[in-house]
C-alpha positions in Angstrom: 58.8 37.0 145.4 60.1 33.6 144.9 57.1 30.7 144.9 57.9 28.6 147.6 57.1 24.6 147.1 54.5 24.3 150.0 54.1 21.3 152.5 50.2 20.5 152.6 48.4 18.9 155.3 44.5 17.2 154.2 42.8 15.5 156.7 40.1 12.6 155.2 37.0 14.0 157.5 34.6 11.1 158.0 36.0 7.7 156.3 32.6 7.0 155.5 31.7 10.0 153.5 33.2 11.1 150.3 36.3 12.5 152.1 38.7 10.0 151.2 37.4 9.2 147.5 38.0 12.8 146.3 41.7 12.8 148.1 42.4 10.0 146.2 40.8 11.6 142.5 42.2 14.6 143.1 45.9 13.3 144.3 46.3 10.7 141.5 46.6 13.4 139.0 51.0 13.7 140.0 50.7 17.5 138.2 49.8 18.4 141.6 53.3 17.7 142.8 54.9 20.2 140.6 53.5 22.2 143.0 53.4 21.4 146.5 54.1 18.1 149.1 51.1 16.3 150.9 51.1 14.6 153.8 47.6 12.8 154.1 46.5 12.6 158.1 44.5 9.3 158.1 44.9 5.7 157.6 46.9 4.1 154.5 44.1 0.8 155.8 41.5 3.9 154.2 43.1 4.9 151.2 43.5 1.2 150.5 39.8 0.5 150.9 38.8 3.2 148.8 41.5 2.5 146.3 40.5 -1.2 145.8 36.4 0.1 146.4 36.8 2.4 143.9 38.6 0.4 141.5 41.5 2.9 141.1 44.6 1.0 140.1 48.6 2.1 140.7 47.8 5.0 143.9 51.2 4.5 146.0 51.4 6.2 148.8 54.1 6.8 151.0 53.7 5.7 154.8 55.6 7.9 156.8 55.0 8.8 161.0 56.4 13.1 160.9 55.2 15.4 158.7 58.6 15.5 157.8 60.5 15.0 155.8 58.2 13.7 152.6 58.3 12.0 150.0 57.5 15.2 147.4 56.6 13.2 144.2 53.8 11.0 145.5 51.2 11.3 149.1 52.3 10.5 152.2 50.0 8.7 155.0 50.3 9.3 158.4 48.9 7.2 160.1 46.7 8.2 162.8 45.4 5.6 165.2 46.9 2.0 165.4 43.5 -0.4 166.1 41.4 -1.5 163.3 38.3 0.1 162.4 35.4 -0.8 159.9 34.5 1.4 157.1 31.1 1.8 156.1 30.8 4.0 153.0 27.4 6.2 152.9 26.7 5.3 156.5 27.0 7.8 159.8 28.6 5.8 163.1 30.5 7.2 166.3 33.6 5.8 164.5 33.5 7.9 161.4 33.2 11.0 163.8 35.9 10.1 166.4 38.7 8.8 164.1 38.3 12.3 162.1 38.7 14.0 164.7 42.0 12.3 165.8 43.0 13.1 162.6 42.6 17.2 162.7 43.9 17.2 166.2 47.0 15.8 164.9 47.1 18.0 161.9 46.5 20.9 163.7 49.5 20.0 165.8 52.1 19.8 162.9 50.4 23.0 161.5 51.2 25.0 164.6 54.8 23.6 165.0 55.6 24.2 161.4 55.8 20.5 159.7 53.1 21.5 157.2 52.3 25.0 155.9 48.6 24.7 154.7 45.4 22.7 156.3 43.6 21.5 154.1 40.0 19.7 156.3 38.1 17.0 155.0 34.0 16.6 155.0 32.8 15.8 158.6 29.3 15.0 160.3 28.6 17.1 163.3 26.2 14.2 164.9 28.2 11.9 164.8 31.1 13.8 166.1 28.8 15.3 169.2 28.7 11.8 170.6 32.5 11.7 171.5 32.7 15.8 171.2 29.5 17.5 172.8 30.4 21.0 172.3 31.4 20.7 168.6 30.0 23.0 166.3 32.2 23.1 163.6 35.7 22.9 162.2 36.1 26.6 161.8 35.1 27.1 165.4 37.5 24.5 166.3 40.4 25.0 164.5 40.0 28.9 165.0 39.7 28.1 169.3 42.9 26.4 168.6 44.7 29.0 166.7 43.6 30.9 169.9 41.4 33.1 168.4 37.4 32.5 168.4 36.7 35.7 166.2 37.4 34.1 163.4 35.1 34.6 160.4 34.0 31.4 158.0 34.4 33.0 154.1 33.2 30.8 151.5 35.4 31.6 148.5 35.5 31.0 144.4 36.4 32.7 140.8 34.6 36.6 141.9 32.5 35.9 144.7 33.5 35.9 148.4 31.1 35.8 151.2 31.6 36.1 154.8 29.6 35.2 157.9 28.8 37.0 160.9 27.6 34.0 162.5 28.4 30.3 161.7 26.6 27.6 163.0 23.8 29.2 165.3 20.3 28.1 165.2 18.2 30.5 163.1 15.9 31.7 166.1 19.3 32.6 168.2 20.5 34.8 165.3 19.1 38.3 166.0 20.2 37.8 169.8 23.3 36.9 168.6 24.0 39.9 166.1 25.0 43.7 167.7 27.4 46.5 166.2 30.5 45.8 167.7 30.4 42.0 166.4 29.4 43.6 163.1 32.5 45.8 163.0 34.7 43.5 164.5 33.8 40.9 161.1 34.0 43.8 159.1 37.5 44.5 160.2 38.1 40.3 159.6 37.0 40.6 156.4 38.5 43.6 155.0 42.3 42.4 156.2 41.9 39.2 155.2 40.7 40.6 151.8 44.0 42.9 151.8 46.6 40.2 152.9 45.2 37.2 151.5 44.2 38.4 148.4 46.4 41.2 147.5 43.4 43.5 147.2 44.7 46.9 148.1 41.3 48.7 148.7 37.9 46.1 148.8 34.8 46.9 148.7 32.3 45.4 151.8 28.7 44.9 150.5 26.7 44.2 153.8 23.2 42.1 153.7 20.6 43.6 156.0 18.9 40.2 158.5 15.1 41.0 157.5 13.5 40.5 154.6 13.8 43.0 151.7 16.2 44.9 154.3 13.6 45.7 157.3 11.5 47.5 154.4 12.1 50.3 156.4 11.3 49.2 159.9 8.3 47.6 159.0 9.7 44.0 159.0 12.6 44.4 161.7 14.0 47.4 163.4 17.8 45.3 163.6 18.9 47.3 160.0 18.2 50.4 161.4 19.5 50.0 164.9 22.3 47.4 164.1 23.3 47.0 160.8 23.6 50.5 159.4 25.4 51.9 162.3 27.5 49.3 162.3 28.2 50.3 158.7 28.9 53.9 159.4 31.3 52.8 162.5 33.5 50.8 159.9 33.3 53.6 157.5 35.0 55.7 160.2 37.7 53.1 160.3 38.4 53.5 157.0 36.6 50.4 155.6 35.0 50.3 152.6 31.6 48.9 153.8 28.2 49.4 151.9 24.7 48.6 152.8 22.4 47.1 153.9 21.1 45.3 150.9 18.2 43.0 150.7 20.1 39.9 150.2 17.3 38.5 147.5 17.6 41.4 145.2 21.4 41.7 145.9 22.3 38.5 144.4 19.3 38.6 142.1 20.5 41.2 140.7 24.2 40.9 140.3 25.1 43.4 142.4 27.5 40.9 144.0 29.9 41.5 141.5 30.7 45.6 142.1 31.9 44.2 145.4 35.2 42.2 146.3 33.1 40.6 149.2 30.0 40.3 150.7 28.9 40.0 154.6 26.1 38.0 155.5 24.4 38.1 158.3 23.9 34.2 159.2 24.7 30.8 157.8 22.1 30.2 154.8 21.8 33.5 154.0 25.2 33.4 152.7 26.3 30.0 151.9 22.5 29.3 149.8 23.4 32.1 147.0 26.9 31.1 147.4 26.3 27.5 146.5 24.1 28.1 143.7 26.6 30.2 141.9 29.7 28.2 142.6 29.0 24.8 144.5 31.7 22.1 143.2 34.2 24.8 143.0 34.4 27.2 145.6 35.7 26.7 148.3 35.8 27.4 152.7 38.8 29.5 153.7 38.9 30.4 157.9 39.9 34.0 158.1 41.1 35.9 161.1 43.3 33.3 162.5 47.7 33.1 162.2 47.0 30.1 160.3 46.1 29.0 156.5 43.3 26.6 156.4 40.5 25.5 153.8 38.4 22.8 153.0 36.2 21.9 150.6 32.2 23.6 150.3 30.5 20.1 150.1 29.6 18.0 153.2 30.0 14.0 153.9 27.5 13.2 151.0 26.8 10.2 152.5 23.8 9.3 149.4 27.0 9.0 147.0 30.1 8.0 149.2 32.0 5.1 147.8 29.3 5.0 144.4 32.3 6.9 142.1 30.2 9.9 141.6 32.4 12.7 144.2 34.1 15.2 142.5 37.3 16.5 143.1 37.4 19.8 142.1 36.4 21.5 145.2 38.7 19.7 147.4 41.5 20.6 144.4 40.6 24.0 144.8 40.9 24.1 148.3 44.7 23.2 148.2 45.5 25.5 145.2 43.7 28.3 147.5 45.4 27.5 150.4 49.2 27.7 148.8 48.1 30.8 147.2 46.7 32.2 150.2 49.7 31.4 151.8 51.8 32.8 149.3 50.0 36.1 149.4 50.1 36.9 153.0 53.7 36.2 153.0 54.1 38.8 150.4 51.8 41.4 151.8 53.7 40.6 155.2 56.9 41.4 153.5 55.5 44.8 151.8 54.3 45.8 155.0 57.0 45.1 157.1 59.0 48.0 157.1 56.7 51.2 156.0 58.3 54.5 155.0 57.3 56.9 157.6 55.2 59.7 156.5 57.6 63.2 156.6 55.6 66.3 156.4 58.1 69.5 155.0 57.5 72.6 156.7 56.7 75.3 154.1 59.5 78.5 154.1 
């Protein structure tokens, strides 16, 4: 299949964190546009802050007000409000929360009516965004409630290790209410067809993490691996899903196991994204399954303590837009090899 040069679309996330600085480090290196377009939803008043903050000399950028058509050899700026607004590296203000939302809601816009073929989010801060947007609880909720489908699944994503969530960002005493078989199953089946048509992985393995320590140690610390987890388990097993567990999730990943499997489930946010972090933080990266959609962002927050100090680096955000064209890339080509199966013809024997 023919690589096809992509349009990408990377929001700055809070122009006081470190959003903007790694958009900048990672864009002024112009081997990137051998391989795709990038239409930066922001402010070129940002990018010329941080450019001149930063002391980074010779980033041109190209103003434009569609997503197309672009300028492919250097970034181009939308821009995404008109008034001023005053930066404040390493601080958190109603501003910082507002503006970056303006700018997803306009990205998501262009994503749905084609402009751009990958979303690529930057850093945000969930308080500061709850004062303009109470119900926000994340950008995969968002962006998945958008793409019109809420059973998404957040998969955290690098070199051999994938993990996915059954539940994002719920309070740690409203997990076990939250968690049942059919949600189980239904993340299961997210997981294993995202593995299949965004990775080209024809048969993956499912390791699933039990919620209790060392796995409910059989019943005595939590009944929820028995009643919950394992059936759940056996129901995607029936469904032809290659699912395994429950594992304790401390020996799992002390162990290594991690790496007989293609992915790993987790039951909550920490549980997953703690081991995942460890292993891989600064390069892996946050990919949304379950939606029509190809977005990722970067696994590091705002980092307010080192925002406009010269110290962000750009590789996860770099990885995030290599991931997302390859994603892409892939579920067009499992979409083609699927399109048209050869149907199954059973020969009567004479």
């Amino acid at each position: 299949m023919e690589h096809k040069r992509y349009t990408v679309g990377v929001t700055i996330g809070d122009f006081n964190g470190i959003g903007p600085e790694v958009i900048i480090k990672t864009l002024e290196d112009e081997r990137i546009f051998k391989f795709c377009s990038v239409v930066i939803y922001g402010h070129k008043n940002v990018i010329s802050f941080y450019t001149r903050h930063l002391k980074i000399q010779n980033f041109n950028v190209h103003e434009i007000t569609e997503a197309a058509p672009v300028n492919p050899k250097i970034p181009n700026v939308i821009n995404c409000w008109t008034e001023q607004v005053q930066i404040t590296p390493g601080e958190m203000t109603n501003d910082g929360g507002k503006y970056a939302m303006i700018c997803l809601d306009h990205a998501i816009k262009d994503l749905q009516e084609g402009k751009i073929d990958v979303l690529v989010t930057g850093p945000v801060n969930k308080s500061s965004i709850s004062q303009t947007y109470p119900d926000f609880k994340g950008q995969t909720e968002y962006i998945s409630k958008a793409a019109g489908n809420e059973n998404s699944m957040m998969v955290l994503a690098d070199e051999g290790l994938r993990v996915g969530l059954v539940t994002n960002h719920v309070s740690l005493k409203d997990v076990t209410g939250k968690i049942d078989i059919n949600l189980i199953v239904s993340k299961l089946e997210i997981l294993n067809q995202t593995l299949k048509q965004d990775f080209l992985i024809s048969k993956p393995r499912i390791a699933v993490l039990g919620l209790n320590p060392h796995a409910g140690d059989n019943s005595l610390l939590g009944k929820e691996e028995k009643d919950i987890i394992a059936p759940a388990v056996n129901r995607a097993k029936e469904k032809g899903i290659i699912a395994v567990g429950p594992f304790s999730a401390d020996g799992f990943f002390g162990m290594h196991h991690y790496r007989q499997f293609d992915a790993v489930l987790a039951m909550y946010h920490d549980q997953g994204l703690v081991p995942f972090k460890t292993l891989s933080f600064g390069t892996g990266i946050n990919f949304t399954a379950g939606i029509n959609i190809v977005r990722t962002s970067p696994d590091h927050g705002t980092a307010y303590d080192i925002a406009g100090k010269d110290l962000a680096s750009p590789d996860s955000l770099r990885n995030a837009i290599f991931t997302g064209m390859d994603i892409a890339q892939k579920r067009a080509a499992y979409k083609e090899m699927t399109a048209n199966p050869v149907e199954r013809v059973t020969l009567d024997k004479e």
